[in-house]
C-alpha positions in Angstrom: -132.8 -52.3 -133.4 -131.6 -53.5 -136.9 -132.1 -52.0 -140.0 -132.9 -54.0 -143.1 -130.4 -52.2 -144.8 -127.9 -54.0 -142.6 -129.4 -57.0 -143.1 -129.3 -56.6 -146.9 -125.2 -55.4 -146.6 -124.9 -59.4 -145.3 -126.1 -60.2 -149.0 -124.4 -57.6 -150.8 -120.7 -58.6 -151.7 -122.6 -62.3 -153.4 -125.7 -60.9 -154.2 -125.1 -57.2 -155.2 -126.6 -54.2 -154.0 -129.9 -54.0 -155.5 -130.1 -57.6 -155.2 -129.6 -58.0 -151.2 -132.2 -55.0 -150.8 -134.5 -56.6 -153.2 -134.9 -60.2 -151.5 -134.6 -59.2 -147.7 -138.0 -56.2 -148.7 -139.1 -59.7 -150.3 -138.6 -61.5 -147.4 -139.9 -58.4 -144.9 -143.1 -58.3 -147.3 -144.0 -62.5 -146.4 -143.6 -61.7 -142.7 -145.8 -59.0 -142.2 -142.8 -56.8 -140.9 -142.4 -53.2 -141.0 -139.2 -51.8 -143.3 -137.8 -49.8 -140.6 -136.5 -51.0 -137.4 -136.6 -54.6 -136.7 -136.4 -56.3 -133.5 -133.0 -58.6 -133.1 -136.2 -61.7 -133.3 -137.6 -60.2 -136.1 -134.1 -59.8 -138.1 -133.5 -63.4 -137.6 -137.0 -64.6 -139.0 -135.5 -62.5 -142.2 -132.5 -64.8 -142.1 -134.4 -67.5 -141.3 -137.0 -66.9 -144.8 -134.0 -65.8 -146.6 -131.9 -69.1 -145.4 -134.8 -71.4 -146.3 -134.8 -69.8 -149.6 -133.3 -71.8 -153.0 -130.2 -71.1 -154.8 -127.5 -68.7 -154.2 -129.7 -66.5 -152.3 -130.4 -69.8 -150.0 -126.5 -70.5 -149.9 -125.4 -66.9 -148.6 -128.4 -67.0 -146.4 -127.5 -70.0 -144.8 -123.9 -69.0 -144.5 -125.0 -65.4 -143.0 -127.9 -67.2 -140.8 -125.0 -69.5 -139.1 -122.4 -66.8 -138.5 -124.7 -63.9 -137.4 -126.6 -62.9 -133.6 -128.5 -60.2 -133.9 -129.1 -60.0 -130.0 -125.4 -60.3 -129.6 -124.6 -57.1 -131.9 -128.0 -55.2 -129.8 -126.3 -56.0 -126.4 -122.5 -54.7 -127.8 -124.4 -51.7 -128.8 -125.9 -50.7 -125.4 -122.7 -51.7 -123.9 -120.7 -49.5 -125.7 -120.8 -45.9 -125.5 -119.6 -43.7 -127.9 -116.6 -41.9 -126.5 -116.2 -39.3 -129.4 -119.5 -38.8 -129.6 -119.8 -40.8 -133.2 -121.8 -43.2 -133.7 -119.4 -46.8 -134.2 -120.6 -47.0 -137.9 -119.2 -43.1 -138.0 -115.5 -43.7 -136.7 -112.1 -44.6 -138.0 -111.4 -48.1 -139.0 -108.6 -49.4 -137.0 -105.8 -50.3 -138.5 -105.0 -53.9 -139.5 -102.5 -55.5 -136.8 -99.2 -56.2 -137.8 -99.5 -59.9 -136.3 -97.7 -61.4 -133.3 -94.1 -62.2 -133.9 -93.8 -65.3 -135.7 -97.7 -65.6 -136.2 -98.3 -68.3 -138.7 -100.7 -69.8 -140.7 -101.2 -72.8 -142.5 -103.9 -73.3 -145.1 -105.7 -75.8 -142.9 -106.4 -73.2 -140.9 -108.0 -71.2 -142.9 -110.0 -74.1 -144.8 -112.4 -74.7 -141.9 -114.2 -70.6 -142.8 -114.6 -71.8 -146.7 -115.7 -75.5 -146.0 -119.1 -74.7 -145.1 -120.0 -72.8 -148.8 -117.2 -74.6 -150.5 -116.1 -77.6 -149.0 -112.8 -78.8 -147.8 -111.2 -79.7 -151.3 -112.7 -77.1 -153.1 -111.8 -74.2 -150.3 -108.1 -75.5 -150.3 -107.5 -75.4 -154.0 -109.2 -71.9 -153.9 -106.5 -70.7 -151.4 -103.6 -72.9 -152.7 -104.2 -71.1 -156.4 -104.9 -67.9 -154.9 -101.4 -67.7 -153.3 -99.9 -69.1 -156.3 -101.6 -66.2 -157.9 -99.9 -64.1 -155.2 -96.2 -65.3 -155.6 -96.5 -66.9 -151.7 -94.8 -70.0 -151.3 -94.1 -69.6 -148.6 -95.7 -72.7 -145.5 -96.8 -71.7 -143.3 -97.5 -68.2 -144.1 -97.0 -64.9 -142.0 -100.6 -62.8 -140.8 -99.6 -60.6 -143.7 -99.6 -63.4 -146.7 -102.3 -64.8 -145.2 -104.1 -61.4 -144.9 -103.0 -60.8 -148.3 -104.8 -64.3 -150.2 -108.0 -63.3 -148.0 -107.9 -59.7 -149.4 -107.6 -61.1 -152.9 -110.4 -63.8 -152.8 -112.7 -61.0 -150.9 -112.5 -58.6 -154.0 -114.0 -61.3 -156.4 -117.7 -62.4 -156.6 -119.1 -65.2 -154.9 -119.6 -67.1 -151.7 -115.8 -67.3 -151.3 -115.7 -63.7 -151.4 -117.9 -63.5 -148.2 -116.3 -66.0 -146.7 -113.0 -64.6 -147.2 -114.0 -61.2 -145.3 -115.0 -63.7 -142.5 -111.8 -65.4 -142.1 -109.6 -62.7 -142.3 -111.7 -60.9 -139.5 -111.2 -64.6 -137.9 -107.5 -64.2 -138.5 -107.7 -60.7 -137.3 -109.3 -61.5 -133.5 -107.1 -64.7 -133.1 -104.0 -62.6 -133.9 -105.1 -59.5 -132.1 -103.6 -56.1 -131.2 
């Protein structure tokens, strides 16, 4: 089951808090569905409405709508077992990995997560002034600069900021433990 509240946190780092709760109750309110649990199907018609909607909210929704599978995230939940006894949502974070040994990264690698919000130009400027920003010069760049312009474009507003939380979880999973 998914809660709309999860579906609103999608919205949240563009949209804001209040925001992301107000359009996906919006959204819940044109489909007839309940504001509890939703059904992985149901969830996606949210995404779907929200997607189809116009301007930023349609942007993020779009964006969201193409990264997320709510059936995937139902069948990793009753495939995993809580070992502790905590819920997932209740544990530790991991820690970040340190990155392989000689891991490297250029920015054309990371482009590809901003181009669909951003474009290819745009999304390379973005990162190339962000690590000026940073003091990295350095090309290609280690996991940790890389991490590093990621963290700073996700604390800002915007699309980018969203998509910056993607591609360093991106970066995370293709560098692994």
């Amino acid at each position: 089951m998914v809660w709309p509240r999860t579906i609103a946190t999608l919205f949240s780092p563009t949209l804001g808090k209040d925001k992301s709760e107000a359009v996906v109750n919006d959204a819940l309110k044109r489909l007839g569905l309940p504001q509890d649990d939703l059904s992985p199907e149901q969830a996606t018609k949210v995404l779907d409405v929200l997607a189809s909607s116009d301007g930023i909210v349609g942007a993020v929704g779009r964006f969201v709508r193409t990264r997320t599978d709510f059936t995937k995230v139902e069948q990793i939940r009753k495939a995993t077992p809580s070992q502790s006894g905590l819920t997932p949502r209740a544990q530790a974070p991991r820690p970040l990995p340190r990155g392989a040994p000689g891991a490297s990264f250029t920015f054309e690698d990371i482009v590809p997560y901003f181009a669909a919000v951003l474009g290819k130009e745009k999304s390379l400027d973005l990162l190339l002034a962000t690590a000026q920003k940073l003091g990295i010069t350095s090309k290609p760049l280690s996991f940790q600069e890389a991490v590093a312009v990621l963290d700073e474009l996700s604390r800002e507003n915007g699309v980018h900021a969203s998509a910056a939380r993607f591609a360093k979880a991106k970066l995370i999973i293709r560098v692994g433990d």
